[in-house]
C-alpha positions in Angstrom: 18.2 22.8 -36.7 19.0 23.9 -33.0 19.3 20.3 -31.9 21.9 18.9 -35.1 24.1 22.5 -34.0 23.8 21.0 -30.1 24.8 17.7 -31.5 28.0 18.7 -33.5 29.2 21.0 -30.5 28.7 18.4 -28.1 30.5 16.0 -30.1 33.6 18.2 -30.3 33.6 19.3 -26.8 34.0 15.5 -25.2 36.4 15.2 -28.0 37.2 11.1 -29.0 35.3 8.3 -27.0 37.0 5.2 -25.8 33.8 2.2 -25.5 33.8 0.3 -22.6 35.1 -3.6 -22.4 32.3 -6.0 -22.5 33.4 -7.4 -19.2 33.0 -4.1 -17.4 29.0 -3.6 -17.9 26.4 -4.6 -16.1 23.5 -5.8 -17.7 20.7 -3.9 -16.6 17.9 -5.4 -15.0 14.4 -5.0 -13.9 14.4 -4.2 -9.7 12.4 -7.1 -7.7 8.9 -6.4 -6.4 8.0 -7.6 -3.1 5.3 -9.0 -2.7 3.5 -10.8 0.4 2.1 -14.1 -0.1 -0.5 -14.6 2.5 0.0 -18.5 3.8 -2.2 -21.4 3.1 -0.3 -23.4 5.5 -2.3 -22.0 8.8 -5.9 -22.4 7.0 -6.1 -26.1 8.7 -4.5 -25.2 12.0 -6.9 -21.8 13.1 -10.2 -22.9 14.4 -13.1 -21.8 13.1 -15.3 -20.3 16.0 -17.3 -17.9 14.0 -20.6 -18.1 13.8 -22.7 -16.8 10.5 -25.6 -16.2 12.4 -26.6 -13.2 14.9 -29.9 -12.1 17.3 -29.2 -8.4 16.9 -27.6 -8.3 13.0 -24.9 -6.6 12.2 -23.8 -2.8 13.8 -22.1 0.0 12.0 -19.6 0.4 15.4 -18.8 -1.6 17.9 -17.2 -0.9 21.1 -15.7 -4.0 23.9 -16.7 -3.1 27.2 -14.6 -0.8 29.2 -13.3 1.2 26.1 -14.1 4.5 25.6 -16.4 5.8 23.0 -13.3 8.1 21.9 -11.3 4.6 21.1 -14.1 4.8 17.4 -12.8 8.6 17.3 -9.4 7.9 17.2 -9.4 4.7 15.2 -10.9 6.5 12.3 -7.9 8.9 12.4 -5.6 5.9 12.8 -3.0 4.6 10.2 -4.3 1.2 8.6 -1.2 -1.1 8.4 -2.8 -3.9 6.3 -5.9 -4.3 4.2 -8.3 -7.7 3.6 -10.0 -7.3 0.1 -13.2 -10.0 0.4 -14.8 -9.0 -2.6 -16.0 -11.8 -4.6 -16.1 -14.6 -2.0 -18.3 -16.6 -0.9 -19.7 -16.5 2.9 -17.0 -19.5 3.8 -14.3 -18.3 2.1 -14.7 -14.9 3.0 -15.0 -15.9 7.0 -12.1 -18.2 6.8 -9.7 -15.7 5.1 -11.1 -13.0 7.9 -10.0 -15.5 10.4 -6.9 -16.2 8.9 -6.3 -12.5 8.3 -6.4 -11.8 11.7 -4.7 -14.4 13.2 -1.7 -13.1 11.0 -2.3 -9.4 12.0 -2.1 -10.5 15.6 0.8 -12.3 15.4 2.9 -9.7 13.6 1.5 -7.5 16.0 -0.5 -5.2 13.8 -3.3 -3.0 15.3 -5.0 -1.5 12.8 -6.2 -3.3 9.9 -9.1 -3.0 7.4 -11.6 -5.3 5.6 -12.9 -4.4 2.4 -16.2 -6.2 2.4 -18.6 -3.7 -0.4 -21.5 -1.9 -0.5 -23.6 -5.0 -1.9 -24.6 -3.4 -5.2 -23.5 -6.2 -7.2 -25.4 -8.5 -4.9 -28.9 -10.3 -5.2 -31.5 -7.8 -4.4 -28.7 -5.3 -3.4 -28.4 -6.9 0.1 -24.7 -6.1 1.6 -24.1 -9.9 2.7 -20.5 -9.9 3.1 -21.2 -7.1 5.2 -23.2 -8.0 7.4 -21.5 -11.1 8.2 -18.1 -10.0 7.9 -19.8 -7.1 10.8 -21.0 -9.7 13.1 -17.7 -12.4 13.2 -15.8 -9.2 14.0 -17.8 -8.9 17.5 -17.0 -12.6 17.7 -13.3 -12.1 17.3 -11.2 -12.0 20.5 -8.7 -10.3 19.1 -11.4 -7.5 18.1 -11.5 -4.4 20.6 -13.5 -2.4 18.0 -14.6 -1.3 14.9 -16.2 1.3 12.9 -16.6 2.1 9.1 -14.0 3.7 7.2 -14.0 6.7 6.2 -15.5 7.5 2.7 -11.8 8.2 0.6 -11.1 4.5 2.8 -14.2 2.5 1.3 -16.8 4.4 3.3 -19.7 1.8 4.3 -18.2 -0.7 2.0 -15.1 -1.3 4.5 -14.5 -1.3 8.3 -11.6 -0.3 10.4 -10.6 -2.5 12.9 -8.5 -1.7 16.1 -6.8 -5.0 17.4 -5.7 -6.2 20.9 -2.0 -5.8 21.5 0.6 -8.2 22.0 0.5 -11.4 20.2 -2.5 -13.9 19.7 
């Protein structure tokens, strides 16, 4: 009964209610989501220099020459500014949409991204084969410096940070 007492006294407290012309309301609307559409348009024009195959396979970290071990330390502290998700793609796909993913990163001047490759349990014989590839066109990449697995909140073995040059590509 507390809440029909709170009605009535409300009621007589605001005392009589002029409506509002129709012309002076705003139909309410739902806000906009942004969302970034990553461009087809620059699939034909990046090269593809990758190659799927490698002598020494595919490492865990990896480190340009002349950087500093401490460059892996701090990169797994760093701030990712844009994520690659290449679940459920095929070897092609997956290294043309890493290519094209970077080439974007680079020219927006990003530095570091991450690629979300998997563990490989859903994969024949629970080989990791979008890791491993995805692991060796990275030391391909010239825009690479480094990279190093994320850490396990991030994806864990199942994604890699990547630290990008500067400036644009």
């Amino acid at each position: 009964m507390k809440g029909a007492e709170d009605a009535v006294l409300f009621r007589e407290t605001i005392g009589g209610v002029t409506p509002l012309a129709d012309q002076n309301r705003i139909a309410p609307s739902t806000p906009t989501v942004l969302t970034r559409v990553r461009s087809t348009s620059s699939r034909h024009t990046i090269a593809d220099t990758l190659s799927d195959y490698s002598s020494e396979g595919s490492p865990a970290d990896f480190l340009r020459n002349g950087l500093s071990r401490m460059t892996l330390r701090k990169l797994r502290r760093a701030t990712v500014q844009d994520n690659l998700d290449l679940h459920g793609h095929s070897g092609d796909e997956a290294r043309q949409l890493l290519q094209e993913f970077l080439h974007q990163a680079a020219q927006n001047q990003l530095r570091c991204v991450r690629i979300i490759h998997g563990k490989g349990m859903n994969s024949r014989g629970g080989e990791a084969v979008l890791r491993t590839l995805t692991r060796n066109w990275l030391t391909q990449h010239s825009q690479v410096l480094a990279f190093c697995a994320a850490s396990p909140a991030a994806g864990g073995e199942g994604a890699v940070l990547i630290l990008l040059k500067s400036g644009t590509a």
